[in-house]
N, CA, C and O of each residue as an XYZ file, in Angstrom:
492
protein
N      48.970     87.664    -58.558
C      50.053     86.808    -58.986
C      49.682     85.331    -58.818
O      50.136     84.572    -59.675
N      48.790     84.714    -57.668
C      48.153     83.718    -57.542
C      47.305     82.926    -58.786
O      47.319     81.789    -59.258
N      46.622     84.082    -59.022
C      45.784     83.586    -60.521
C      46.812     83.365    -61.998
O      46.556     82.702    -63.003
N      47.921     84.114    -61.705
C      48.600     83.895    -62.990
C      49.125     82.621    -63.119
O      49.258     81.966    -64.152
N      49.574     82.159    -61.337
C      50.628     80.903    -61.643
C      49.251     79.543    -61.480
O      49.299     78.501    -62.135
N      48.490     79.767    -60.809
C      47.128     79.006    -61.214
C      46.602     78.841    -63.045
O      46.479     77.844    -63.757
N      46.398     80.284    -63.308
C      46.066     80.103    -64.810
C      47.506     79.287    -65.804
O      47.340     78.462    -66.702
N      48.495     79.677    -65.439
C      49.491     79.267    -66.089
C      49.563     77.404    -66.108
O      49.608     76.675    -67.099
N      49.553     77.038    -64.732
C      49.359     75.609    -64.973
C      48.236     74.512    -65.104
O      48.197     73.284    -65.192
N      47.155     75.778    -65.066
C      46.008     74.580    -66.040
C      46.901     74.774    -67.414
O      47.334     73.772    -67.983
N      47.131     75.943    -67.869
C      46.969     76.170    -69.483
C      48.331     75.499    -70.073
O      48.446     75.479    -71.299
N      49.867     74.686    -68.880
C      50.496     74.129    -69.090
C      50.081     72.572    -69.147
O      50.734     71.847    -69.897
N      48.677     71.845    -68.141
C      48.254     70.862    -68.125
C      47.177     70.871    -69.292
O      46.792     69.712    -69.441
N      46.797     71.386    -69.820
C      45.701     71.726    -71.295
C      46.978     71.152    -72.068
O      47.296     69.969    -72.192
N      47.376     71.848    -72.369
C      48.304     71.901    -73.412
C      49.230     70.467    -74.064
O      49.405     70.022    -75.198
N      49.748     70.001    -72.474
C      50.516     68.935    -72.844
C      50.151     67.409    -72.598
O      50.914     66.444    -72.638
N      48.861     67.440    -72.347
C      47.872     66.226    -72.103
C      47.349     65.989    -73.202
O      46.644     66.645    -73.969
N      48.055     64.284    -73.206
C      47.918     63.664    -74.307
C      46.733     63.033    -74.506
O      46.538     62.589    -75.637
N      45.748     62.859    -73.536
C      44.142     62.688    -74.120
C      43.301     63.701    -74.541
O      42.125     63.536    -74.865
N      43.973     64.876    -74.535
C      43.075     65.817    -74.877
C      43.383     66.069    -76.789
O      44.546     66.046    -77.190
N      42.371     66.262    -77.650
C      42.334     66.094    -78.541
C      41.771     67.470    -79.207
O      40.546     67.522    -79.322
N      42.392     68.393    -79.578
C      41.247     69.497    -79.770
C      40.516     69.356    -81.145
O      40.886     68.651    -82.084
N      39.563     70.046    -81.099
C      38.838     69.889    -81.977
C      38.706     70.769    -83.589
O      37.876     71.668    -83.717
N      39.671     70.344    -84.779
C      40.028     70.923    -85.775
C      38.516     71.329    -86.341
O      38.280     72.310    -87.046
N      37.902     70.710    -86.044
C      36.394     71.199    -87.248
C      36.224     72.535    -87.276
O      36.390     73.108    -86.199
N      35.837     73.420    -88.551
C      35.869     74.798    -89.043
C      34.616     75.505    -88.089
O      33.503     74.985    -88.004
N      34.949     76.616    -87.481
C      34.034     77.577    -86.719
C      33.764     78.435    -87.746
O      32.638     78.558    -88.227
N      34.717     79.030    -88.109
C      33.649     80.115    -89.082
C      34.387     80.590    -90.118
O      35.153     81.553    -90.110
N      33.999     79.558    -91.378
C      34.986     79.343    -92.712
C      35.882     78.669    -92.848
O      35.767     77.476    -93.129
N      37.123     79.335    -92.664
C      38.481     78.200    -92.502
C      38.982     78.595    -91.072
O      40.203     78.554    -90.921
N      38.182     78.991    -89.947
C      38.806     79.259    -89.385
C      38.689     78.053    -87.757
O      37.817     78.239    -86.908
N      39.837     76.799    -87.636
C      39.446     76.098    -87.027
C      38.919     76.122    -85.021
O      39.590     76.685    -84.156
N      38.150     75.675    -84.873
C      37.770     75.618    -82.828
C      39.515     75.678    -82.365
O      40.033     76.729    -81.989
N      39.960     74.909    -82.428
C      41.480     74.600    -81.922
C      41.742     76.035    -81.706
O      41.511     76.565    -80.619
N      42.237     76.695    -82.752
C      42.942     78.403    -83.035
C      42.095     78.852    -82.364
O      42.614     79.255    -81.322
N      40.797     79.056    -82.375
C      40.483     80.054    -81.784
C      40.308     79.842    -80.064
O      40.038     80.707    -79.230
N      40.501     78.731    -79.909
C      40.500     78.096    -78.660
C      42.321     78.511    -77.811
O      42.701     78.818    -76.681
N      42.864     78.315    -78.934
C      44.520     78.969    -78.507
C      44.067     80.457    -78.085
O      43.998     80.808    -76.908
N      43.686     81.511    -79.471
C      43.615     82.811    -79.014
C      43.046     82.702    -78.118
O      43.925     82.547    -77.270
N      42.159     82.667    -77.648
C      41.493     82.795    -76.139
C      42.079     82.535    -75.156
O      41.813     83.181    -74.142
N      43.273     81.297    -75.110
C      43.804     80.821    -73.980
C      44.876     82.037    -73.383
O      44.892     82.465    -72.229
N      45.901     82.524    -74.700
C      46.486     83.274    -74.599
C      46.571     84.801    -74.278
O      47.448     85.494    -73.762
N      45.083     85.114    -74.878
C      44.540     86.350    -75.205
C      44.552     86.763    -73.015
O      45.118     87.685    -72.428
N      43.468     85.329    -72.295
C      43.838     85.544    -70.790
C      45.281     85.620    -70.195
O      45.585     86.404    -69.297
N      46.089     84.787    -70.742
C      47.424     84.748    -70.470
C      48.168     86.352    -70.693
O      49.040     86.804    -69.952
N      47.607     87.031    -71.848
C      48.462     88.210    -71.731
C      47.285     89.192    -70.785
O      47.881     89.966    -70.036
N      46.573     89.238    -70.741
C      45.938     90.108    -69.757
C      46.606     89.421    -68.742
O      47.679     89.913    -68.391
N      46.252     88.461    -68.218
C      46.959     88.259    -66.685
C      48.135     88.919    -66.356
O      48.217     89.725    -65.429
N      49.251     88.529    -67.253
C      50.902     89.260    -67.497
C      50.683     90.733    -67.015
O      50.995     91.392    -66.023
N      49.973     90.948    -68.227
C      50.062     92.849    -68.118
C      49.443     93.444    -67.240
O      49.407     94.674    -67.220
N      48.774     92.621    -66.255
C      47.998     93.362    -65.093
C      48.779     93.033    -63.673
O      48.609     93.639    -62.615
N      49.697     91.897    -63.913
C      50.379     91.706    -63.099
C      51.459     92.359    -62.673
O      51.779     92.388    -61.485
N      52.223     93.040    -63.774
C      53.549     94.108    -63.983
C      52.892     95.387    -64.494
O      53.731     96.014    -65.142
N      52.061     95.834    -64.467
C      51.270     97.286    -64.645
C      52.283     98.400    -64.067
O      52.962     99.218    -64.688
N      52.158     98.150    -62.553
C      52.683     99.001    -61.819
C      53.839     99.758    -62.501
O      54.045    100.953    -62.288
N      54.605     98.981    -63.356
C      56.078     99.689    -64.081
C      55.650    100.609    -64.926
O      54.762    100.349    -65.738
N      56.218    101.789    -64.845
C      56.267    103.153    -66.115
C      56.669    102.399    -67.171
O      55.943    102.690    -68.121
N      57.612    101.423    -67.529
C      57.680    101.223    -68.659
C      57.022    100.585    -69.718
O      57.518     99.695    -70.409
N      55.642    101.161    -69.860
C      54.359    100.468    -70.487
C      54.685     99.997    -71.897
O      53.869     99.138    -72.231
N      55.686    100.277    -72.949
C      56.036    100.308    -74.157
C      56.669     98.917    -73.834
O      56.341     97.860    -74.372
N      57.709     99.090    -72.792
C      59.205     97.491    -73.372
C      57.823     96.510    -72.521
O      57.476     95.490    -73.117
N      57.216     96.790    -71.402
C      56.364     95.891    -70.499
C      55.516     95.522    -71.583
O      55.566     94.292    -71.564
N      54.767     95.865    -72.516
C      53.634     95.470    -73.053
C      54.473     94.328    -74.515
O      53.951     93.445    -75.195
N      55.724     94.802    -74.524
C      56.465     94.201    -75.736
C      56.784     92.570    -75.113
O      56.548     91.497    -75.668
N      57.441     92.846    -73.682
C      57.812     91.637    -73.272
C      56.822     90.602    -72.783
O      57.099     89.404    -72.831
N      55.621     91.071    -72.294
C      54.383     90.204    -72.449
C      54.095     89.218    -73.819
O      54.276     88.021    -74.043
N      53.583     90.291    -74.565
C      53.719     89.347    -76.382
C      54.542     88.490    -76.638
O      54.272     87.408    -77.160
N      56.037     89.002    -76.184
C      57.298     88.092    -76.708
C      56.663     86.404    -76.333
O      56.370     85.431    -77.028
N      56.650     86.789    -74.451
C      56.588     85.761    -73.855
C      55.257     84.952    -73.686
O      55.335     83.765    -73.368
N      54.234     85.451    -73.854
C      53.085     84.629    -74.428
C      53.605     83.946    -75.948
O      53.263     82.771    -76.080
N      54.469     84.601    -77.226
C      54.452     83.918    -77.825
C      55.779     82.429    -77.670
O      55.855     81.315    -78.188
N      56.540     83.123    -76.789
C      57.328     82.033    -76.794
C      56.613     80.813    -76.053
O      56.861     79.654    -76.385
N      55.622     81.159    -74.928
C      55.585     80.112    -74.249
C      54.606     79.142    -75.249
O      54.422     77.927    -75.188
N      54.185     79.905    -75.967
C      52.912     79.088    -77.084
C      54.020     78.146    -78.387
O      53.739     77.091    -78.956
N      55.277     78.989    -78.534
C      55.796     78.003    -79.339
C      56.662     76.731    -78.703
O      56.751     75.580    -79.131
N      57.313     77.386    -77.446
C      57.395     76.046    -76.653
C      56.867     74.810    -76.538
O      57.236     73.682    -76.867
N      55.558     75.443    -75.791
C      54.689     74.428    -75.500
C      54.030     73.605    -77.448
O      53.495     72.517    -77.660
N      54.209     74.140    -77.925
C      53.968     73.540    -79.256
C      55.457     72.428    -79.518
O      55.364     71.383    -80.161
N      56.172     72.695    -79.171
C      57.581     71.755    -79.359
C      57.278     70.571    -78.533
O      57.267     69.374    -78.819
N      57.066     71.121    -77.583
C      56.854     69.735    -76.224
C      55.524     69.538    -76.454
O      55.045     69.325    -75.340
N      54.695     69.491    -77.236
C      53.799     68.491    -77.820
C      54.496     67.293    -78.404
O      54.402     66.111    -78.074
N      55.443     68.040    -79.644
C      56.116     67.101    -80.429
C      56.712     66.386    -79.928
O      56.560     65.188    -80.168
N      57.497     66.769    -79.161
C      58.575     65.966    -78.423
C      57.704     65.141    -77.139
O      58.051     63.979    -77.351
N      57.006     65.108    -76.236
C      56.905     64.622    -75.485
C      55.258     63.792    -75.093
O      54.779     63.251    -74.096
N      54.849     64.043    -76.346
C      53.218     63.363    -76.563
C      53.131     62.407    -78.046
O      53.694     62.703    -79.099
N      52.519     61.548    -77.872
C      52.575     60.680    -79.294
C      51.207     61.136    -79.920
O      50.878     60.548    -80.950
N      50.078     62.443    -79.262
C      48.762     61.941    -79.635
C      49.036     63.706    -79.941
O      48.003     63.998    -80.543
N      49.677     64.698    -79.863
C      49.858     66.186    -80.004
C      50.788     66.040    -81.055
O      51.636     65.148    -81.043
N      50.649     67.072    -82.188
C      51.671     67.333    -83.047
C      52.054     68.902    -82.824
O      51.420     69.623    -82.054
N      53.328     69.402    -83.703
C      53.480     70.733    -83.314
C      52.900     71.337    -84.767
O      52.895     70.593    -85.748
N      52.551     72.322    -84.838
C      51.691     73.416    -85.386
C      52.116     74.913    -85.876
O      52.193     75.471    -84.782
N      52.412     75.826    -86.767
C      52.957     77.164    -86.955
C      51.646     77.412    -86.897
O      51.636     78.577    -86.499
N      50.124     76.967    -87.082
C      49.168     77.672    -87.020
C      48.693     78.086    -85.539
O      48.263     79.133    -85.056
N      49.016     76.541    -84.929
C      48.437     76.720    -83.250
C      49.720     78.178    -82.459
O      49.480     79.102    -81.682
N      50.759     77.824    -83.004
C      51.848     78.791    -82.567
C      51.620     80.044    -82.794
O      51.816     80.892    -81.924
N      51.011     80.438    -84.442
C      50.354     82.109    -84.590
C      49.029     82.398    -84.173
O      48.640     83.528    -84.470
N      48.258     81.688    -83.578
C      47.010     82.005    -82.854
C      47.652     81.660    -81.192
O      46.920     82.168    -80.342
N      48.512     81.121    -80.770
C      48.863     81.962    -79.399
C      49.178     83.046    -79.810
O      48.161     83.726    -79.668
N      50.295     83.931    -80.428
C      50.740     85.111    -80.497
C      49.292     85.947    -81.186
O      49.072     86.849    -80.377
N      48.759     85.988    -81.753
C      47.581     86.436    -81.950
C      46.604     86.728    -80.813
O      46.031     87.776    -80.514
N      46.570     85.502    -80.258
C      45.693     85.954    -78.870
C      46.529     86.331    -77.518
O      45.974     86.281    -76.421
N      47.627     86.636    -77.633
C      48.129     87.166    -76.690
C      48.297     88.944    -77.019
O      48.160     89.657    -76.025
N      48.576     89.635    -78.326
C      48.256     90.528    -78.778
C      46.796     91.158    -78.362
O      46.529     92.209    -77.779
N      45.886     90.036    -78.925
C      44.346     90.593    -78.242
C      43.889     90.945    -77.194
O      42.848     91.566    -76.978
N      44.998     90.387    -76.178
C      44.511     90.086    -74.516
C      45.354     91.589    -74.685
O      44.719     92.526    -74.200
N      46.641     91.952    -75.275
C      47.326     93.110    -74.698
C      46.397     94.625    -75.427
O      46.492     95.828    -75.186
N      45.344     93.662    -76.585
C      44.290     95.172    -76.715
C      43.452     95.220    -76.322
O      42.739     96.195    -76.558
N      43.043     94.238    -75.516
C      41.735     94.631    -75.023
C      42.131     95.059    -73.345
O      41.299     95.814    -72.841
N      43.125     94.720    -72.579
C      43.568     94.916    -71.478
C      44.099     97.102    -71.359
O      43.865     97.885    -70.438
N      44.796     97.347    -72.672
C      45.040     98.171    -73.201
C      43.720     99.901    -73.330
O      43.847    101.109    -73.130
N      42.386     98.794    -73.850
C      41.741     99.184    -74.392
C      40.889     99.571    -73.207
O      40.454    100.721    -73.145
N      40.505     98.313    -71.858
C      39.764     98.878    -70.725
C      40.876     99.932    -70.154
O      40.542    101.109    -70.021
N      42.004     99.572    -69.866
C      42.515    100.929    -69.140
C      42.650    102.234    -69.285
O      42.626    103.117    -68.427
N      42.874    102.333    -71.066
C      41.979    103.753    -71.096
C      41.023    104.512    -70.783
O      40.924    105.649    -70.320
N      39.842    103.147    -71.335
C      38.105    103.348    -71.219
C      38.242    103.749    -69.495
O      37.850    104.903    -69.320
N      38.544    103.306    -68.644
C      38.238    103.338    -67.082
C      38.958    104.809    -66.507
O      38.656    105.522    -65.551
N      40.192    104.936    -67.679
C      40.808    106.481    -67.396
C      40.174    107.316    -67.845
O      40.582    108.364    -67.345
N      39.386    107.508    -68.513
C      38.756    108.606    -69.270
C      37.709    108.678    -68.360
O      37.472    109.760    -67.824
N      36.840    107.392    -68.020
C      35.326    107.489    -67.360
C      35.354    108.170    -65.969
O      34.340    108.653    -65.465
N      36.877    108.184    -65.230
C      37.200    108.609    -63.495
C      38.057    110.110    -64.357
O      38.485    111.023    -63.650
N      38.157    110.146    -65.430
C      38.301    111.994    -65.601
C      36.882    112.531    -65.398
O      36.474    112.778    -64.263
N      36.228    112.689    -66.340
C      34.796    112.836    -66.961
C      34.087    112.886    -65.418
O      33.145    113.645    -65.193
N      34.620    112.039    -64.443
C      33.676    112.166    -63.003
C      34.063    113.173    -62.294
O      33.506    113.427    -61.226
């Protein structure tokens, strides 16, 4: 839980720091550093979440309310760019590559806990 509220407020001080400038130039086609720099941020953000509340049987609404809230906090924090930085604008693209990479973090988080259940059957 330490690492979440640690990861959470770099990725709240990333976010709303107005010297930081990300970098739009195209990575691969149209697809800009910035976005994919969101998915990634988020993609850790929902692994952190979902490893943090694991323990609950309710893996279906738990894995739903992770996404929600990675994406809300990505469209938030996209508002309070607007609102509270003169050098950040707000974004529907930066907003669907958080929810994008918070999805990813919930398949690949998804994806080892199977892999690690199957490998301690098989033993």
């Amino acid at each position: 839980m330490r690492v979440l509220l640690i990861y959470g407020s770099i990725l709240t001080f990333l976010s709303l720091n107005p010297w930081l400038r990300p970098d739009s130039s195209s990575a691969m086609g149209y697809i800009a550093w910035d976005k994919i720099d969101h998915a990634i941020a988020y993609g850790i953000l929902s692994f952190l979440l979902i490893s943090a509340y694991k323990p609950h049987k309710r893996y279906g609404i738990t894995t739903f309310i992770v996404l929600l809230s990675c994406s809300l906090v990505g469209l938030l924090f996209e508002y309070c760019q607007h609102w509270f930085t003169s050098t950040r604008q707000f974004s529907y693209e930066d907003a669907g590559a958080n929810a994008l990479g918070g999805l990813i973090g919930l398949v690949l988080f998804w994806s080892y806990t199977y892999c690690r259940k199957e490998s301690t059957i098989k033993d």
